[in-house]
PDB file of N, CA, C and O in Angstrom, chain B, residues numbered from 101:
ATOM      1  N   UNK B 101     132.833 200.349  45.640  1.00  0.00           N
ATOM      2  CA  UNK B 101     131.962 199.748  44.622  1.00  0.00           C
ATOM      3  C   UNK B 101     130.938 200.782  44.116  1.00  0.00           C
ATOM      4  O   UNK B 101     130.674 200.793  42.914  1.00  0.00           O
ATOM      5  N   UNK B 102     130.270 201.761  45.059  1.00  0.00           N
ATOM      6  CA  UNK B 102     129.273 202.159  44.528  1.00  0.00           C
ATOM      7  C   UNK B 102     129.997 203.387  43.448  1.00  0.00           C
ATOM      8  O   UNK B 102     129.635 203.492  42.276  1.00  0.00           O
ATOM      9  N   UNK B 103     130.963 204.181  44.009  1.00  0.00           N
ATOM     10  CA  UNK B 103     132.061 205.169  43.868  1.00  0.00           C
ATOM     11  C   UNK B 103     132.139 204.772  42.436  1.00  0.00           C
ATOM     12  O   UNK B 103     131.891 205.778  41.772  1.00  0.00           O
ATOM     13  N   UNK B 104     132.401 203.633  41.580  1.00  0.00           N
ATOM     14  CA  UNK B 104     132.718 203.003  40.379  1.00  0.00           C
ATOM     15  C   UNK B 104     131.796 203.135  39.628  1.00  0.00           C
ATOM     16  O   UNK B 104     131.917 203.465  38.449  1.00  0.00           O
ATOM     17  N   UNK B 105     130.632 202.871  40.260  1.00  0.00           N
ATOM     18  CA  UNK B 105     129.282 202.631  39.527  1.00  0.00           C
ATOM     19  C   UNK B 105     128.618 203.900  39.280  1.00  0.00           C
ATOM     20  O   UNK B 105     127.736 203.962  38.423  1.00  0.00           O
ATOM     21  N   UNK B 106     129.063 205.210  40.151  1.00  0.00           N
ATOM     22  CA  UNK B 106     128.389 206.799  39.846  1.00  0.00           C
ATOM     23  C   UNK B 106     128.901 207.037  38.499  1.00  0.00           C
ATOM     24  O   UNK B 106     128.336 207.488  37.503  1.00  0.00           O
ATOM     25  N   UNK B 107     130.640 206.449  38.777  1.00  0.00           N
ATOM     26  CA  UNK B 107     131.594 207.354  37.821  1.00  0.00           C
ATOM     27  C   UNK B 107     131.231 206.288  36.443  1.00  0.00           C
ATOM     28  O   UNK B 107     131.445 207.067  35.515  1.00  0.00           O
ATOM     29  N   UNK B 108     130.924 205.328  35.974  1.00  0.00           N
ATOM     30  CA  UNK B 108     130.392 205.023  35.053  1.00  0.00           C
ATOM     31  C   UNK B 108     129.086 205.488  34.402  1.00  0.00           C
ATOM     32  O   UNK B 108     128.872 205.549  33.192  1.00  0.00           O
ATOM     33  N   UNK B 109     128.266 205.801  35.373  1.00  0.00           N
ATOM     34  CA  UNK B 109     126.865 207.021  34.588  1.00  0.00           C
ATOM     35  C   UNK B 109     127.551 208.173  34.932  1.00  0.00           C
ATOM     36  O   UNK B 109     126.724 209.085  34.894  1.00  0.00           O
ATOM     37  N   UNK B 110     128.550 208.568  35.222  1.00  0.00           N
ATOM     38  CA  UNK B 110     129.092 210.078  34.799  1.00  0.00           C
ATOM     39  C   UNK B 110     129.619 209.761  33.332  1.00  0.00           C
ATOM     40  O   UNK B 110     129.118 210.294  32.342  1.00  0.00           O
ATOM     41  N   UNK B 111     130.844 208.700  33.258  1.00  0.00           N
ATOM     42  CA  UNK B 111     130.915 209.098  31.957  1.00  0.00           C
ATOM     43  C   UNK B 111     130.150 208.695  31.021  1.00  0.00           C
ATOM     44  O   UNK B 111     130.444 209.182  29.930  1.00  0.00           O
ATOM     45  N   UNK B 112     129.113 207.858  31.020  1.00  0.00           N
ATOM     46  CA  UNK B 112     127.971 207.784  30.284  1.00  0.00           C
ATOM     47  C   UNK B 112     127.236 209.061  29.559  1.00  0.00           C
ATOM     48  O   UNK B 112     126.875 209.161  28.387  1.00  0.00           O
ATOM     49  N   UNK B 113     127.118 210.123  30.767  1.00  0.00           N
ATOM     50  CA  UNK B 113     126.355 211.091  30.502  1.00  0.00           C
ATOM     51  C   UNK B 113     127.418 212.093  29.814  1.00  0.00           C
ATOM     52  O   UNK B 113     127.044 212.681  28.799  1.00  0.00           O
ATOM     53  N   UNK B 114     128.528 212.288  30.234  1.00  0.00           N
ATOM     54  CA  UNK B 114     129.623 213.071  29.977  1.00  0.00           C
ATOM     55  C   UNK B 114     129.541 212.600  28.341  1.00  0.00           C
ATOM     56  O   UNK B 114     129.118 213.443  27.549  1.00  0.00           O
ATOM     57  N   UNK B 115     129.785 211.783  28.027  1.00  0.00           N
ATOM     58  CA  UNK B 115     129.578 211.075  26.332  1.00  0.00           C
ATOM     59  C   UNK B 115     128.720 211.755  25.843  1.00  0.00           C
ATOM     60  O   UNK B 115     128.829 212.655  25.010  1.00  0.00           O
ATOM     61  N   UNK B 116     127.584 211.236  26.484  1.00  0.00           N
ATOM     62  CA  UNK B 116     126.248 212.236  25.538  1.00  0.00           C
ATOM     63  C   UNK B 116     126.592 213.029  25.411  1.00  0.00           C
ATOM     64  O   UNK B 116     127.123 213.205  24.314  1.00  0.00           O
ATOM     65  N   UNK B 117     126.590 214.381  26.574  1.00  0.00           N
ATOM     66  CA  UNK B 117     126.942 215.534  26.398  1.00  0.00           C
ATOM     67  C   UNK B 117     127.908 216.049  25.348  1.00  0.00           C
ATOM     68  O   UNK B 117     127.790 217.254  25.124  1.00  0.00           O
ATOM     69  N   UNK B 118     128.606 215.568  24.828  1.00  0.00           N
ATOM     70  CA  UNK B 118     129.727 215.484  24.263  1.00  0.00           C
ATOM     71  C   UNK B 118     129.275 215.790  22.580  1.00  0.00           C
ATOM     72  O   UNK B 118     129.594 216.752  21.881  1.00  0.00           O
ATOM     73  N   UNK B 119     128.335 214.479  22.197  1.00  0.00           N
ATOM     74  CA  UNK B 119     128.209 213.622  21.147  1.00  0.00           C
ATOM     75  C   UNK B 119     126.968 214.542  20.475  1.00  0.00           C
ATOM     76  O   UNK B 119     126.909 214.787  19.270  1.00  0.00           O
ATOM     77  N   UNK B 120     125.886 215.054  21.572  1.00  0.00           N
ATOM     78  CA  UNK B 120     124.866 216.099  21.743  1.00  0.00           C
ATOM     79  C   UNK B 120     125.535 217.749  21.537  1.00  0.00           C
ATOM     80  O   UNK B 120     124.954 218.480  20.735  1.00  0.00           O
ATOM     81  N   UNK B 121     126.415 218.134  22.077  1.00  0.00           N
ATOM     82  CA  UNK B 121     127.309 219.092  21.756  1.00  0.00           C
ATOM     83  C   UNK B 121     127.475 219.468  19.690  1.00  0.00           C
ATOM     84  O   UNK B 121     127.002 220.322  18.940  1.00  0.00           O
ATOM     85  N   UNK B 122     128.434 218.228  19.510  1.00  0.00           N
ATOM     86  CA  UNK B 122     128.804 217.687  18.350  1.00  0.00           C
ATOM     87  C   UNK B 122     127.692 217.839  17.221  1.00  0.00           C
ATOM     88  O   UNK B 122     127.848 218.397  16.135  1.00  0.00           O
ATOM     89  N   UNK B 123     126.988 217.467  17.512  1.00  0.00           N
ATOM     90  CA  UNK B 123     125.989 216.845  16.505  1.00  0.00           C
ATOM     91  C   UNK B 123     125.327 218.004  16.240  1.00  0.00           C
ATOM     92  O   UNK B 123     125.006 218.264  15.081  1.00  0.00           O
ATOM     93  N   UNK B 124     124.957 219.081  17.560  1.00  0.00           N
ATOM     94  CA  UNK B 124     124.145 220.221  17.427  1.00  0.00           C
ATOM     95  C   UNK B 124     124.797 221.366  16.685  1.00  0.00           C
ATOM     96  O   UNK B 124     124.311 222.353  16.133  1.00  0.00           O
ATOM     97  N   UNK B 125     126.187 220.894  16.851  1.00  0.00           N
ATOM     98  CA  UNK B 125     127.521 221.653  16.025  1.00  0.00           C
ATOM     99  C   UNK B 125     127.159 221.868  14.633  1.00  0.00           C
ATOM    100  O   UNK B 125     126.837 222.918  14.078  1.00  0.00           O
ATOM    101  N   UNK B 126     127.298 220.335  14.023  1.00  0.00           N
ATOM    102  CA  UNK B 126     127.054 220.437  12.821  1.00  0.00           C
ATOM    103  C   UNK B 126     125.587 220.757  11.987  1.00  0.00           C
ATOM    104  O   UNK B 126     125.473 221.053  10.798  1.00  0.00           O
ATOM    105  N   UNK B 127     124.805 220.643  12.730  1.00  0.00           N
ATOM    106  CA  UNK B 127     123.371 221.250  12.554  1.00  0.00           C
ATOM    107  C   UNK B 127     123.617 222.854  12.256  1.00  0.00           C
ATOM    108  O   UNK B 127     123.487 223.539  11.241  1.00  0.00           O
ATOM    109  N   UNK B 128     123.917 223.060  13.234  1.00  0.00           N
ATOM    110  CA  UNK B 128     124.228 224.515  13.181  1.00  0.00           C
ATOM    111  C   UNK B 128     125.045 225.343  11.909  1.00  0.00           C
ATOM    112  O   UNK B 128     124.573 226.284  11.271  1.00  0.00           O
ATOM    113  N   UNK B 129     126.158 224.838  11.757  1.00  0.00           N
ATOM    114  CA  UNK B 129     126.804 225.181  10.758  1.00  0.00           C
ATOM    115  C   UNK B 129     126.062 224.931   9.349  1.00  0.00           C
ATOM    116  O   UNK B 129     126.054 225.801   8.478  1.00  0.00           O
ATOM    117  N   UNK B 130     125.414 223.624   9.183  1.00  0.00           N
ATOM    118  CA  UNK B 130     124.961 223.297   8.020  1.00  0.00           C
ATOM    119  C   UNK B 130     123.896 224.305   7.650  1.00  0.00           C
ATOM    120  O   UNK B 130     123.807 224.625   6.465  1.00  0.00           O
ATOM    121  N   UNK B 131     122.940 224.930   8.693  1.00  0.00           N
ATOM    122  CA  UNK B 131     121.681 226.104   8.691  1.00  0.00           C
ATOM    123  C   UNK B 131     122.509 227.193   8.352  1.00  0.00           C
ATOM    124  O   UNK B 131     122.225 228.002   7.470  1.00  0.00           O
ATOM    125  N   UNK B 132     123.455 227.222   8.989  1.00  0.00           N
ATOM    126  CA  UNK B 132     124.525 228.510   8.416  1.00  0.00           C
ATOM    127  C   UNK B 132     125.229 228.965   7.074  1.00  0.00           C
ATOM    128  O   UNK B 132     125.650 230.071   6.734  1.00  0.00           O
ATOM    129  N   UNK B 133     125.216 227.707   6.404  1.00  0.00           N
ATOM    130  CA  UNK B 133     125.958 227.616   5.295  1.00  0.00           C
ATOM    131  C   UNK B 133     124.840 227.564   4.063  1.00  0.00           C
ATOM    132  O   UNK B 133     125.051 227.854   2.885  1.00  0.00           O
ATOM    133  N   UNK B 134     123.818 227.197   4.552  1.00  0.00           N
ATOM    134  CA  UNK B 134     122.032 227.375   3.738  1.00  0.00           C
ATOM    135  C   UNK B 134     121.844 228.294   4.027  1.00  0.00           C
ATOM    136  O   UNK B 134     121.023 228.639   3.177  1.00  0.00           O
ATOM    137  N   UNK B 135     122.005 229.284   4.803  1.00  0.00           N
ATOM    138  CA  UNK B 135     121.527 231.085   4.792  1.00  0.00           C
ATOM    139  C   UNK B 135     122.524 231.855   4.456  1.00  0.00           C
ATOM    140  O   UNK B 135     122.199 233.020   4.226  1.00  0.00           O
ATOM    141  N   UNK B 136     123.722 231.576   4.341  1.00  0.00           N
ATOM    142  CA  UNK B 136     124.721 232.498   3.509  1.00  0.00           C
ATOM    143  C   UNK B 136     125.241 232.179   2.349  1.00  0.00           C
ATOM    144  O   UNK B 136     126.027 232.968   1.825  1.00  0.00           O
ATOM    145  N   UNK B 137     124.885 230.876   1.673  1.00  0.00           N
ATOM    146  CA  UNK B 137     125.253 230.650   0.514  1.00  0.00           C
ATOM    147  C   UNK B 137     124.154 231.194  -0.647  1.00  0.00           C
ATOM    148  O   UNK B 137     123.104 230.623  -0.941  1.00  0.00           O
ATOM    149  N   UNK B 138     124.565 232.192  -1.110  1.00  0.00           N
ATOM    150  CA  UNK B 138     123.616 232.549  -2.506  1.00  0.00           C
ATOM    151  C   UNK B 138     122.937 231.758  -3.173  1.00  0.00           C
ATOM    152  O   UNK B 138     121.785 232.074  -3.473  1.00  0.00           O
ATOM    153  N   UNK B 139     123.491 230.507  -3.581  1.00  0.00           N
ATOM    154  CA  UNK B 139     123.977 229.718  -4.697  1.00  0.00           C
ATOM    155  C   UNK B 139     122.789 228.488  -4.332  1.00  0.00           C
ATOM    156  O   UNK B 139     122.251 227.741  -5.150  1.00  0.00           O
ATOM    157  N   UNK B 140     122.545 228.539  -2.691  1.00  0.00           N
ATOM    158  CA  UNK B 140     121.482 227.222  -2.589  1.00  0.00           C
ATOM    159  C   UNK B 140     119.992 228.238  -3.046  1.00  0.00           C
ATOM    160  O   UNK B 140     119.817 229.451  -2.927  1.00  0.00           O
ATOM    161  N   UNK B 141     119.289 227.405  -3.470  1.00  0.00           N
ATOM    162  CA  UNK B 141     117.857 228.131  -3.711  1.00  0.00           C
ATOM    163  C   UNK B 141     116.797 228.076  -1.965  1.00  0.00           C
ATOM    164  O   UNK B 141     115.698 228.476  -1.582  1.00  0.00           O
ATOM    165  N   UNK B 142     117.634 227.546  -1.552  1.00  0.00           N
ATOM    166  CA  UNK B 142     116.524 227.628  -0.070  1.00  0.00           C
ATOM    167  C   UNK B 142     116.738 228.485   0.652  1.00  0.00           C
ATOM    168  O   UNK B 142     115.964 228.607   1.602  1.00  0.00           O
ATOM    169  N   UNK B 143     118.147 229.673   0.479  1.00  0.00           N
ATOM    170  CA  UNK B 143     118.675 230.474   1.157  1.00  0.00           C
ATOM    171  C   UNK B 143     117.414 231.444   1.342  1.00  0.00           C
ATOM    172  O   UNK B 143     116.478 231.569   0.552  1.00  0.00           O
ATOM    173  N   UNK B 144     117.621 232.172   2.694  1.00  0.00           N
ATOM    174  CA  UNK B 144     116.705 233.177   2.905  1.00  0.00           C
ATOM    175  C   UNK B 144     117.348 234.093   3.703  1.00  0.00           C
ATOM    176  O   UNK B 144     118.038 233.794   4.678  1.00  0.00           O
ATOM    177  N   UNK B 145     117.080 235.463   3.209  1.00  0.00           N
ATOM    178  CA  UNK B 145     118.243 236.537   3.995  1.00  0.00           C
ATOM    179  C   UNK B 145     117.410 236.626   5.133  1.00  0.00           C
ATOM    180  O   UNK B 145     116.184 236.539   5.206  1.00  0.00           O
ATOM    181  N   UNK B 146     118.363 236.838   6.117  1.00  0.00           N
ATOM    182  CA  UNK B 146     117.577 236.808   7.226  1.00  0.00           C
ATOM    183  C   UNK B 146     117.233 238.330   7.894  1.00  0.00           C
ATOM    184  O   UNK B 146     116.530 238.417   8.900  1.00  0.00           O
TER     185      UNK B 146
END
């Protein structure tokens, strides 16, 4: 019983991790694509 109940806040947390991964992904890329695109006016060479 308890064995069930770890592995459910494992994959709880395993999710986040996951979803937190993901998300920081696309953050990332999107800052990336605003500093190498000429074409946006917010670009700034770095």
């Amino acid at each position: 019983m308890a064995e069930s109940k770890s592995k459910e806040k494992f994959d709880i947390k395993h999710t986040f991790l996951i979803g937190l991964a993901f998300f920081t992904t696309i953050i990332i890329e999107a800052i990336i694509k605003i500093h190498c695109n000429p074409r946006t006016p917010e670009a700034k060479p770095i």
